[in-house]
MARFIKE-341060 format. One line per field, with one value per residue (C-alpha): chain; x, y, z; residue in three letters. Coordinates in steps of 0.02 Angstrom, whole numbers, plus 32768, in hexadecimal, padded with zeros to 4 digits. Last residue first. Layout:
BEGIN
chain: (A,...)
u: (X,...)
v: (Y,...)
w: (Z,...)
resn: (Ala,...)
END
This chain:
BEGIN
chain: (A,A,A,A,A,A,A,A,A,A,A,A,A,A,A,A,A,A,A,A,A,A,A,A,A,A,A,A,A,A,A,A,A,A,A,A,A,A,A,A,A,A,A,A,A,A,A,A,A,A,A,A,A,A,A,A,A,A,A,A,A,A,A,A,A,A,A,A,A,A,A,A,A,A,A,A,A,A,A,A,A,A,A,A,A,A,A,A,A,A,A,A,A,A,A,A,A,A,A,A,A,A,A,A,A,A,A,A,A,A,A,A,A,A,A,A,A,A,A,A,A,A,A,A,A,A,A,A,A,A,A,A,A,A,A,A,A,A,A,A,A,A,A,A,A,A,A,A,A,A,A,A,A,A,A,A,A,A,A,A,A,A,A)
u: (7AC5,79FB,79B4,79CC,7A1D,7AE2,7B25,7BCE,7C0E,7C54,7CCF,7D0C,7DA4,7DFA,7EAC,7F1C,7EF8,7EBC,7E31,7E1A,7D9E,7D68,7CCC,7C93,7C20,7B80,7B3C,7A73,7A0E,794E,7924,7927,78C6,782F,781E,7830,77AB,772B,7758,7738,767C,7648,7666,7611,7571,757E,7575,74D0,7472,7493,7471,74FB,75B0,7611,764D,76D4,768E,7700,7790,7802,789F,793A,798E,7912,7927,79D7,7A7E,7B19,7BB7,7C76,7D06,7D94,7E39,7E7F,7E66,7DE2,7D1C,7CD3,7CB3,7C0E,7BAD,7C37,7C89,7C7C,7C1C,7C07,7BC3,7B5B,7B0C,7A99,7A33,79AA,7A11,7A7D,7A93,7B36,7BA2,7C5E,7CA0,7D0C,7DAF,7E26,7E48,7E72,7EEE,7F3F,7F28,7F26,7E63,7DFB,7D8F,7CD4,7C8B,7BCC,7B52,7A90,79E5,799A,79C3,7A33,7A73,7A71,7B0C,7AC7,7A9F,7B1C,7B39,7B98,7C24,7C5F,7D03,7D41,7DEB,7DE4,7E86,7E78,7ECA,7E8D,7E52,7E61,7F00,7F7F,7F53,8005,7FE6,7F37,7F57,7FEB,7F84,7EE6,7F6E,7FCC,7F21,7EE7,7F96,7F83,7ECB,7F06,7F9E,7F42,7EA7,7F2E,7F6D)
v: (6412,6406,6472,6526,65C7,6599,65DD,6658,6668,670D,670E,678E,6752,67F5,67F0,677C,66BA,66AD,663E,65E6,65BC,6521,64FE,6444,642D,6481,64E0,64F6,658D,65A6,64EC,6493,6532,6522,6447,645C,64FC,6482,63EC,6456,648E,63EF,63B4,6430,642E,6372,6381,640F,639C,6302,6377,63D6,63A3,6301,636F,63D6,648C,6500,654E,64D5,647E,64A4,6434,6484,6517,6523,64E9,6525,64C7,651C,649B,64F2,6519,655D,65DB,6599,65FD,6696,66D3,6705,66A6,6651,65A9,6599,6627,6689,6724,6719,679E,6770,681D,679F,6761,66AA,6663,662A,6581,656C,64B6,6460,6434,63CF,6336,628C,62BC,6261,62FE,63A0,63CB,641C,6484,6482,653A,6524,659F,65A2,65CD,666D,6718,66D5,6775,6789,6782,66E6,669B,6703,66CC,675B,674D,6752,6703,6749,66BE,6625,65C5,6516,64B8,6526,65E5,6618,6676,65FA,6568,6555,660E,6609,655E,65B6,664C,65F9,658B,6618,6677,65DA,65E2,6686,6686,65D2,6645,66C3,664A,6609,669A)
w: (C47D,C483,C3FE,C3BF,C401,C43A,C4D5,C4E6,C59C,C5D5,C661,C6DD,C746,C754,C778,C7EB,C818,C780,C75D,C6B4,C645,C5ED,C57B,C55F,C4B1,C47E,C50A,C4EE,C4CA,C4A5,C459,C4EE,C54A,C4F0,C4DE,C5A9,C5A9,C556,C5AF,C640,C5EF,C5C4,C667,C6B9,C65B,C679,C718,C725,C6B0,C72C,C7CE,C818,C864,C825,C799,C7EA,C81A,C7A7,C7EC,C781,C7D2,C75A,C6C6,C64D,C68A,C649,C69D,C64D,C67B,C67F,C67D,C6F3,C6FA,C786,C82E,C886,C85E,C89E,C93D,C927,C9B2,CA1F,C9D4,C925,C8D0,C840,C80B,C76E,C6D7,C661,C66F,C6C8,C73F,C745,C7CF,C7F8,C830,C852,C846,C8E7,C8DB,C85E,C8B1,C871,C818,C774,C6F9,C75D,C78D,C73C,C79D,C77B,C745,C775,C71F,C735,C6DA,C694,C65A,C5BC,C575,C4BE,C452,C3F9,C4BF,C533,C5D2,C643,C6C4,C76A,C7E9,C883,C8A0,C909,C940,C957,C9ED,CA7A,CA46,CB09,CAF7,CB46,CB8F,CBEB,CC23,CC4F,CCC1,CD17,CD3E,CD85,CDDD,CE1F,CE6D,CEAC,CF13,CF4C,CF86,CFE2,D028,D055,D09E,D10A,D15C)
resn: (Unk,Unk,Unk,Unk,Unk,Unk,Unk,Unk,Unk,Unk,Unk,Unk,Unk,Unk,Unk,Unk,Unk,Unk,Unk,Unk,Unk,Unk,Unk,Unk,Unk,Unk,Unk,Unk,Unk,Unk,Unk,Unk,Unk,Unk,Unk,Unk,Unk,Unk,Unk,Unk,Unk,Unk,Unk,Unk,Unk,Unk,Unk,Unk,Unk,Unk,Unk,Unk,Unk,Unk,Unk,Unk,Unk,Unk,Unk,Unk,Unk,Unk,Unk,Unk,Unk,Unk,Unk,Unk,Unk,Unk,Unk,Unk,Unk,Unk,Unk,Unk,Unk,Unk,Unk,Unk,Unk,Unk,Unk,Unk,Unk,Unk,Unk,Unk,Unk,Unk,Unk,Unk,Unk,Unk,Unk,Unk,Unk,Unk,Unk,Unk,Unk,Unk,Unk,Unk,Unk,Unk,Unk,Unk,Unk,Unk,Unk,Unk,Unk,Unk,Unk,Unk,Unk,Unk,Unk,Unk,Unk,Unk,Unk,Unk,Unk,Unk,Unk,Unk,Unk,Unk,Unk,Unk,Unk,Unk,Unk,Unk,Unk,Unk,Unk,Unk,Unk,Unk,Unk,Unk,Unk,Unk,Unk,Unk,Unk,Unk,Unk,Unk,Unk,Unk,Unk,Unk,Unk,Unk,Unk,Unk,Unk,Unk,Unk)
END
């Protein structure tokens, strides 16, 4: 009899706790979100996304920002919590981040004989001076979440230097 009523009574607690949390999304809800980067109407096959939420003017909170990889057709899924879940419901300010701002595959310099290090680092300051002047964001973009609809999103880069 007692491990009924112990089953029972976990039972109404795991049940009580699920109601009064509600649906599992906690504080800030989180909507599918995708999009494109476009460079000059081309897509941008390289680099990273992160929308930021914005939070209401005079809070302190304003949740947690939504990352995505970006693949070589241009093309992003984002996430926030669970992979691909997409990003809170809200406004947010959208960030590009190029190679430039990304850890290169390339030995780091420290590694090889003297010709064989500077080799490298001729070469990554190279590919930095490259990619600074492929596409930059120039000035803050925001975008919104809807809590209904498609959240699909298509971010517009400049071609030329550093933004």
């Amino acid at each position: 009899m007692f491990r009924t009523d112990s089953l029972r009574t976990l039972v109404l607690a795991g049940a009580l706790c699920m109601a009064f949390a509600g649906c599992g999304e906690g504080k800030f809800p989180v909507r599918p979100a995708t999009g494109k980067v476009l460079c000059s109407g081309r897509p941008v096959g390289i680099g990273s996304i992160s929308f930021t939420p914005v939070g209401d003017p005079g809070s302190m909170e304003s949740g947690k920002p939504a990352m995505g990889t970006l693949r070589p057709d241009g093309t992003f899924t984002l996430t926030t919590n669970d992979r691909f879940d997409g990003a809170i419901v809200g406004k947010h300010s959208v960030r590009y981040f190029g190679p430039e701002d990304e850890d290169s595959d390339e030995p780091s310099v420290a590694e090889g004989s003297a010709e064989e290090k500077a080799k490298i680092a001729e070469r990554q300051k190279q590919k930095k001076e490259q990619q600074k002047m492929l596409c930059v964001q120039k000035g803050e973009i925001i975008v919104e979440v809807k809590n209904d609809g498609v959240n699909d999103f298509t971010i517009e880069l400049t071609s030329g230097g550093p933004g």
